[in-house]
C-alpha angles and dihedrals in degrees: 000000000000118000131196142196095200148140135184134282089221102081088191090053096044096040084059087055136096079224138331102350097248103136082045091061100043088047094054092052097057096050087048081065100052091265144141136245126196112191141144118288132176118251111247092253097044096231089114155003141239159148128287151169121251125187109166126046103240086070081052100090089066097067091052116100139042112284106198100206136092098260132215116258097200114166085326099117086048094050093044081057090044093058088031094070088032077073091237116151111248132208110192123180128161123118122325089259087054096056092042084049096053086043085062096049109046081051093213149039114283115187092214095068135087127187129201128169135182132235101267129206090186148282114282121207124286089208092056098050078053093055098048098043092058093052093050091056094051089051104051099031101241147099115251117243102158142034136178107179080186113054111162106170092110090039147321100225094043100043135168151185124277129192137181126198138185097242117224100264096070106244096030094114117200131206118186133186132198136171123247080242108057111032109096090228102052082043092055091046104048094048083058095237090134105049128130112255094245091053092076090057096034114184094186079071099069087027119057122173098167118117091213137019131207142189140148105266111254118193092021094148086064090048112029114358101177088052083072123083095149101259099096135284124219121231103210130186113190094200099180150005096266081056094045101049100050090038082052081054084065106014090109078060090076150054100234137184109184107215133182120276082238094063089032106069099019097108087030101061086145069094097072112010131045127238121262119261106238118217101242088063077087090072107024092092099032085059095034082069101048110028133068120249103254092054088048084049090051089043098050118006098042107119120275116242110235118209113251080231093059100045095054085055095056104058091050097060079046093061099038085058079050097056096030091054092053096055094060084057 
């Protein structure tokens, strides 16, 4: 295995990234080669998301950036097979479960696909994006148009979710911004409440059928420093040949270090180990069905009171890794 810390060259590109741009420029190969490329869009409503189909590259912009939220399969598997044996070449991404999904169905190797997942935390519900995106437009008084569950304008590593609506009065656009750690959904998310039961025994973990992995690089001033401008950097696994030969075809596209597996993935082990499941994940669904959003918001994504004690501690480890940093240096 080969592993990367990398972006792209093209800052547009990147900027319009969760991290580095990697799946952006794949993708753009493979259409340059009368292929086909099958990725995660939002539903024109935003109420969803799901798979599709893209063949030229101007479609291509909606596939780019995390959507943090389980996505509808469709027909997708059966039109994959369908390109596939019209020997297309096939550039397929989505979560690990998905590519080993796709694996099972097509039954056998084909040497026109490529297959790149991403690390995955877990698949929130679907139900519960709904939920929330209702409540957001009601809110706000708007219909939802946009969403970008990555902005990183302010910062990557301290992302947040962006939104756009169509304001009433028809014509009144609204952008709105809010930090990871303060929007109830993220929250909710990221204290792993809304996971699919399977996610916190995940078996795409052990078995991984992807050519290529890829991940924003999390820990990269431990790792490659210099690889970190704050615009986002690109963990990349290239897991086999097939991977390797197509990622050789863009790799000048890039600025790339290549690092050891080890320092790639140490502050990532969502590639290797699935989350816990917390206890109130017996609940959560039990009260997303029965409760409105605001009082879900005040049970499980209220701020979590952090002991005096504690916090001391932990400004004093920051400013040990501080110190200590400085001295490798």
């Amino acid at each position: 295995m080969k592993v990367y810390a990398g972006y792209s060259k093209n800052q547009d590109m990147r900027m319009s990234s969760s991290s580095g741009a990697v799946f952006s420029s794949l993708a753009g190969y493979v259409l340059k080669q009368q292929g086909i490329v099958y990725g995660v869009k939002m539903s024109e409503d935003c109420y969803s998301a799901e798979f599709t189909r893209v063949s030229d590259s101007l479609e291509l912009a909606k596939l780019r950036g995390s959507k943090y939220l389980q996505a509808k399969v469709g027909n997708t598997y059966k039109q994959v097979k369908e390109d596939l044996l019209a020997d297309k070449l096939v550039l397929f991404s989505g979560t690990g479960c998905q590519v080993n999904g796709l694996k099972a169905f097509l039954g056998k190797e084909y040497s026109n696909l490529l297959c790149v997942d991403v690390i995955c935390h877990g698949a929130p519900s679907p139900a519960l994006w709904r939920k929330y995106a209702e409540h957001q437009e009601q809110k706000l008084g708007g219909k939802l148009r946009g969403i970008n569950f990555r902005c990183k304008d302010d910062s990557w590593t301290d992302f947040g979710m962006k939104e756009v609506l169509d304001g009433i009065p028809q014509g009144n656009q609204k952008k709105i911004y809010v930090s990871k750690d303060k929007d109830p959904y993220m929250t909710m998310f990221l204290r792993d409440y809304c996971l699919r039961p399977s996610c916190y025994e995940c078996t795409a973990k052990n078995v991984k059928k992807a050519d290529m992995t890829i991940a924003d690089f999390w820990g990269i001033n431990d790792v490659a420093p210099e690889m970190n401008d704050g615009n986002g950097t690109s963990l990349i696994l290239i897991r086999t040949d097939a991977g390797r030969k197509i990622f050789e075809k863009i790799a000048t596209d890039f600025q790339l270090k290549e690092v050891s597996y080890e320092d790639g993935v140490r502050s990532n082990p969502a590639e290797y180990k699935s989350c816990a499941r917390p206890i109130q994940r017996n609940t959560f669904f039990d009260d997303m069905q029965s409760m409105k959003f605001e009082e879900l918001e005040k049970k499980y994504a209220a701020p979590i009171k952090v002991p005096l004690k504690t916090k001391v501690k932990n400004i004093i480890k920051s400013m040990l890794r501080v110190i200590g940093g400085g001295q490798r240096v």
